[in-house]
N, C-alpha and C positions, 0 to 999 in steps of 0.2 A: 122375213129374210134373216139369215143366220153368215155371218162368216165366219167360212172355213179355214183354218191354222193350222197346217200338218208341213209334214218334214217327208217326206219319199226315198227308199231306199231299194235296191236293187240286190237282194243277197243271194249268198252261194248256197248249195243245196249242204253243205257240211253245217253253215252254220244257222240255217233252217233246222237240224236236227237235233242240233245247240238249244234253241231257244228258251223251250221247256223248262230246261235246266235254269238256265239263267236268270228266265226270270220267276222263276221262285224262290229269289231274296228278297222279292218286293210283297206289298199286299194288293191282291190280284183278283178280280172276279170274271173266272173264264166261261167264256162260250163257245160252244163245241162247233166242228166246222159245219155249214152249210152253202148251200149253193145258189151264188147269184148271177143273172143273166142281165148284161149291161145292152140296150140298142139304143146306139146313137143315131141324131136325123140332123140331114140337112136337104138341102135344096139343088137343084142341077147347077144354079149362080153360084153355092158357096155362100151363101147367103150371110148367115149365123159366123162362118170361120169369120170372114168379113167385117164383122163387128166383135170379133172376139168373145160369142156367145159359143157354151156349151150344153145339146138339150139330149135328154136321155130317155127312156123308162128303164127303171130298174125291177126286175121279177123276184120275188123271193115267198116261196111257199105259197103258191096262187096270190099271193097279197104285191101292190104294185104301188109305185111311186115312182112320177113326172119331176124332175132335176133340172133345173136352168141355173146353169153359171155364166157368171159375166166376167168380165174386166176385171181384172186385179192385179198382184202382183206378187213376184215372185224373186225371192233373193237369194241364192244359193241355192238348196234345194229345200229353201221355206217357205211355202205354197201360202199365200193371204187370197181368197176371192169370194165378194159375196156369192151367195146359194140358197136359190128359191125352190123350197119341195111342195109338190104338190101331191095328195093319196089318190088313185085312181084304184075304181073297182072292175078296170080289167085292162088292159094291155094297148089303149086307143089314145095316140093326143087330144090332149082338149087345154090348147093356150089361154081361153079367154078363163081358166081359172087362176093363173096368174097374176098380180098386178098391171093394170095397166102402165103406170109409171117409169116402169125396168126397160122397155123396150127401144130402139132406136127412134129417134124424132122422122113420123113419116112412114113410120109401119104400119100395114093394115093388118092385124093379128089375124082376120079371118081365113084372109087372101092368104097369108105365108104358111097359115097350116094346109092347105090345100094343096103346095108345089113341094112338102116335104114329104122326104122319103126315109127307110131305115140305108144307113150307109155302114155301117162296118157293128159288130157286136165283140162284147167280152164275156167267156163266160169262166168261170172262176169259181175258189172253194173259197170262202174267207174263214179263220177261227181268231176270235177276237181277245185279248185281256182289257179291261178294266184297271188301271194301274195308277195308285194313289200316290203321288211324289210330292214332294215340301207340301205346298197349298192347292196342288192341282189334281184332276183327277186327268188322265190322258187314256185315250183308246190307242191300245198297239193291235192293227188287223194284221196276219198273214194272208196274204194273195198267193193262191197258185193257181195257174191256169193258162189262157193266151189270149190273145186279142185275133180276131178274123175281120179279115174285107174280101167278100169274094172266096176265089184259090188262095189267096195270101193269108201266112199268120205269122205271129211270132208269139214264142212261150212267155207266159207271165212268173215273175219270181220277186214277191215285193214283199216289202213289209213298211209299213204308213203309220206314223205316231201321229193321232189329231187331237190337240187341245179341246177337249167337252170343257172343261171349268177350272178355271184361276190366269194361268200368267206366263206368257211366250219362255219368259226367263227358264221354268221349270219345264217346259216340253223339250229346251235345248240342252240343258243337266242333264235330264232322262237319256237323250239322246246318244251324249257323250258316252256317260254310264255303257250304255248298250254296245257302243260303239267299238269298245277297248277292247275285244276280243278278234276284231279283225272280220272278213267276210264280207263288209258292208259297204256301198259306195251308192252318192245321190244318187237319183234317178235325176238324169236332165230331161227326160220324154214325159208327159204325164200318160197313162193308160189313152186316153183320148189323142192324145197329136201322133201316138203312135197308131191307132186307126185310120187318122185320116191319110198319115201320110203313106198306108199301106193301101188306100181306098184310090190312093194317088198312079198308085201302080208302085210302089217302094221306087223311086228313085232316087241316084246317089246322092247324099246331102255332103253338100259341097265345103269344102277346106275358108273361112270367113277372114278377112281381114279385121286387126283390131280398128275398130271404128274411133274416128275423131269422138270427142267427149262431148256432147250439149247440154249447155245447163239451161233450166229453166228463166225466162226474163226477169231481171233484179234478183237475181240467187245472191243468197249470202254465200260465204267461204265454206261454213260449214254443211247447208245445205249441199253445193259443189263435191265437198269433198266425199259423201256419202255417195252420192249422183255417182262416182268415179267408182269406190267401191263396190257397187251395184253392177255396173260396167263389166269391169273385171271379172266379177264371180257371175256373170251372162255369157265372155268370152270363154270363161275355165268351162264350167259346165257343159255347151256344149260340143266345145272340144273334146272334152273327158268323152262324151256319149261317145263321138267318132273313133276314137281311137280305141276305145272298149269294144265296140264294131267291129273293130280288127282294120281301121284305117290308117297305117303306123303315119301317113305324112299330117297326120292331126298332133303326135307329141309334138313338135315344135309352137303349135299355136299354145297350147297347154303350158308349156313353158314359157312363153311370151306370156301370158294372163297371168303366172307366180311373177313375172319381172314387174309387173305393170302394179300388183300390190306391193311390190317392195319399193318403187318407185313413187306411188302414190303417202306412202309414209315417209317417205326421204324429201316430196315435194311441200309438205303439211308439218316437217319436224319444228321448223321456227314457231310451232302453234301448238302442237300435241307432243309433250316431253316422250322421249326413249321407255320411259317406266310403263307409261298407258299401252304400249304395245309389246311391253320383253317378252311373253310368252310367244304374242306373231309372230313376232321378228325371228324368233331362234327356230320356228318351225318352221317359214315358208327357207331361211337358208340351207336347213336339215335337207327340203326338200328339191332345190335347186340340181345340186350334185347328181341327184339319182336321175331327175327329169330329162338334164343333159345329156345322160348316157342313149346314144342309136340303139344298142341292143336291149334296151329296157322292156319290158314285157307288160303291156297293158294290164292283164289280169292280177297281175301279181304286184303292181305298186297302184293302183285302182281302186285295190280292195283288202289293201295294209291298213292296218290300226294307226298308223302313224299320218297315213296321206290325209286317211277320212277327218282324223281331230285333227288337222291344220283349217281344214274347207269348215269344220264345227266351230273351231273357234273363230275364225274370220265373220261367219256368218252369224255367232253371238256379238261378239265386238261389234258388230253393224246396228242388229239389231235395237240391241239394248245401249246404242251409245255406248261404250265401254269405255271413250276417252275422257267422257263428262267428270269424272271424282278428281281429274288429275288436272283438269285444267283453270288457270288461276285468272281473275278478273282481269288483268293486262290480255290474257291472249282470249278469251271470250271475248271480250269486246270485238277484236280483230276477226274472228270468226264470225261475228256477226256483222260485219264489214262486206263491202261489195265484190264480188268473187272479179266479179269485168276485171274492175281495179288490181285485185289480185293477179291476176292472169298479166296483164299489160306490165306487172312489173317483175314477175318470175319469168314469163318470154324473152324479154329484152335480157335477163342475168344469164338464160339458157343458151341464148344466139351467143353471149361472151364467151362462157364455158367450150365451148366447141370454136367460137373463132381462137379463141387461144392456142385447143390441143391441135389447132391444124392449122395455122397460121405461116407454117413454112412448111416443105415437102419433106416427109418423112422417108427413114429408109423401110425394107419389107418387117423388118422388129418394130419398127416404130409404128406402124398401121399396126398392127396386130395390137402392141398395148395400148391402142387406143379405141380399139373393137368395144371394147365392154363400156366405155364413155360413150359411144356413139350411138351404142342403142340405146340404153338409157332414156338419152338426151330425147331423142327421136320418141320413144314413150312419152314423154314430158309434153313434147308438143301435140299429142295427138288429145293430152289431156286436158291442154289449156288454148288451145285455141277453135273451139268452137263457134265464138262470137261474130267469127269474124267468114269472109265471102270463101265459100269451099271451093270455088278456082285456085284464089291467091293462097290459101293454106298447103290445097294439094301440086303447086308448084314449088313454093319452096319445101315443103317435106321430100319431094322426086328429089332436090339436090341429095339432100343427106344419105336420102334411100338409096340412091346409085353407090354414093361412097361407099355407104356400106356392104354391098352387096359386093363389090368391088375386092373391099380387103377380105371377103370370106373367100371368094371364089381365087385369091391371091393374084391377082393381073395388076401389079405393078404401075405399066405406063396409064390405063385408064385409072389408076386412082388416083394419081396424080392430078387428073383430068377432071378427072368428078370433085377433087378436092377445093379443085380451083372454081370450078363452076356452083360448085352451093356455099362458097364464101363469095359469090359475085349477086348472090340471089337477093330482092329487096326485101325489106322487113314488111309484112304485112300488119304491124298489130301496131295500138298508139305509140306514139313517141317512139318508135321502132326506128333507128338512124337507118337509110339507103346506103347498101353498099358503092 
């Protein structure tokens, strides 16, 4: 077993033509393109998506290799999953050369190769560099090609940094590096989910709400607060995919996910000083203004030099802990304090904040400036109340949610209405006073 560490990028054909150039600043050992045929299998059940298993044979110059991926995880567009290869001497699954141990509890490995089929294939040029950065050695592949299921395709245009040896830190430096000339934007799809979901018949992937936050049972603050992060850059991603799509009613989710990290570092400031984040912080505000804009152009702020090192640096700062140098034994401690705890008494400060700005009937100015308090707030809760029973959270969230919705669409006598009705709503979380 090997885990996999790559970064996925999605580039334009300008600076595809770029590349060469570029990266011959580095020390580089290149391999010229050839041609690989990807066939994925599953089962009529779904079997393998099911468990979150990915199984392949890969072709390359008569010589072949069987690929099972499992379970991992993925934070930005920084791909971690184990990956089990097997050589085959022609083009035939044979599972039981796998480990026994990798599979789901209750598989019969014989039985499930017997009901698998080939379901969608990729076939592709790859040309590779070898590129030695601080302590690491990193594979940069170009992909060109498309993915097919059937009559269905879509073209492939990628480029993949994967860590061969040393230190996540130096794959995201590299990354950066590459980055600053513009062109390049994650891939939220991996080559594979974009198979299945064309095997699916491509249908429209739907517009997501941000989901409530859940933390793991006994989560400390700090574990939480990564948890949250994680979150967010799940939300952004794959918005970004939709809207890159050409689904413009996806910017506003997209915008909602840069709110929700700016919010997540405003909810954690009593803990992680201003300085552990000045570089986020002035980039995700950089990026705010443009996102806002209706006539914004997916393409073009997408795959700006500016957008992609916001989503780079975020997804270092996660990473590599990037708060840890800054934070002093008072707020460690707290951090490693119990997030429940935590939660139960930033809710109850949240519910004040908002009984205060709406405590009496405002006029149509006065709803307005308190639009951007309201969502906020409403972020806040979706981050900190997990714990707790999803009836009573998504009742009192609908108060707020009306209000808000309320002062955008500007209807005066119902916000008054909704104002009054989500200050009448009981407090769901401990020690939380009943209105």
């Amino acid at each position: 077993m090997t885990v996999e560490i790559e970064l996925k990028f999605i580039a334009t054909p300008a600076t595809i033509a770029e590349l060469p150039a570029q990266l011959a600043r580095f020390t580089t050992e290149h391999t010229a393109p050839s041609k690989l045929t990807n066939i994925y299998f599953e089962t009529a059940e779904n079997y393998l998506r099911s468990h979150d298993i990915g199984l392949r044979i890969r072709g390359f110059d008569d010589q072949y290799e069987m690929t099972l991926k499992t379970g991992g995880k993925v934070v930005g567009g920084l791909h971690q999953r184990p990956e089990y290869n097997v050589e085959l001497k022609k083009p035939v699954l044979k599972l039981s050369a796998f480990p026994k141990d990798i599979w789901p509890e209750g598989c019969k490995v014989a039985a499930l190769q017997k009901t698998l089929a080939p379901l969608f294939r990729t076939d592709f040029t790859r040309e590779k560099w070898v590129i030695t950065y601080g302590e690491s050695e990193i594979e940069l592949g170009l992909d060109l090609g498309e993915v097919v299921a059937g009559e269905l395709s879509e073209p492939l245009s990628e480029i993949e940094l994967e860590l061969k040896k040393g230190n996540t830190a130096d794959l995201l430096a590299l990354a950066a590096e590459i980055a600053e000339h513009g062109g390049l934007r994650q891939g939220g799809f991996s080559k594979a989910a974009r198979g299945y979901h064309l095997a699916k018949g491509n249908p429209v992937r739907e517009i997501k709400p941000l989901p409530v936050f859940q933390a793991k049972p006994k989560a400390t603050v700090e574990q939480a607060m990564a948890g949250m992060f994680e979150l967010a850059l799940d939300h952004w991603q794959y918005h970004e995919e939709l809207w890159a799509r050409g689904d413009k009613l996806a910017r506003p989710a997209v915008l909602q996910a840069v709110e929700t990290v700016r919010q997540i570092l405003v909810l954690f400031g009593g803990l992680v000083p201003r300085k552990a984040s000045a570089e986020l912080r002035t980039l995700l505000t950089d990026l705010v203004p443009v996102l806002e804009q209706k006539s914004a152009d997916a393409q073009e702020v997408c795959f700006s030099a500016a957008y992609l090192k916001c989503k780079l640096v975020l997804t270092s700062w996660l990473i590599t802990s990037g708060w840890t140098p800054f934070i002093d034994d008072k707020s460690a401690k707290k951090l490693e304090g119990s997030f429940k705890r935590f939660s139960d008494i930033m809710l109850g400060r949240t519910a004040a904040d908002l009984k205060e700005a709406f405590a009496q009937p405002l006029t149509e100015e006065g709803y307005r400036d308190q639009l951007a308090r309201l969502k906020r707030q409403i972020i806040t809760f979706h981050l900190l109340s997990g714990a707790y029973p999803e009836r009573d959270v998504a009742a009192y969230l609908s108060g707020w949610t009306e209000l808000q919705q309320a002062i955008i669409q500007k209807q005066l006598a119902l916000e008054d209405s909704a104002r009054s009705q989500a200050l009448m709503m009981d407090a769901f979380w401990l020690n939380g006073q009943p209105r």
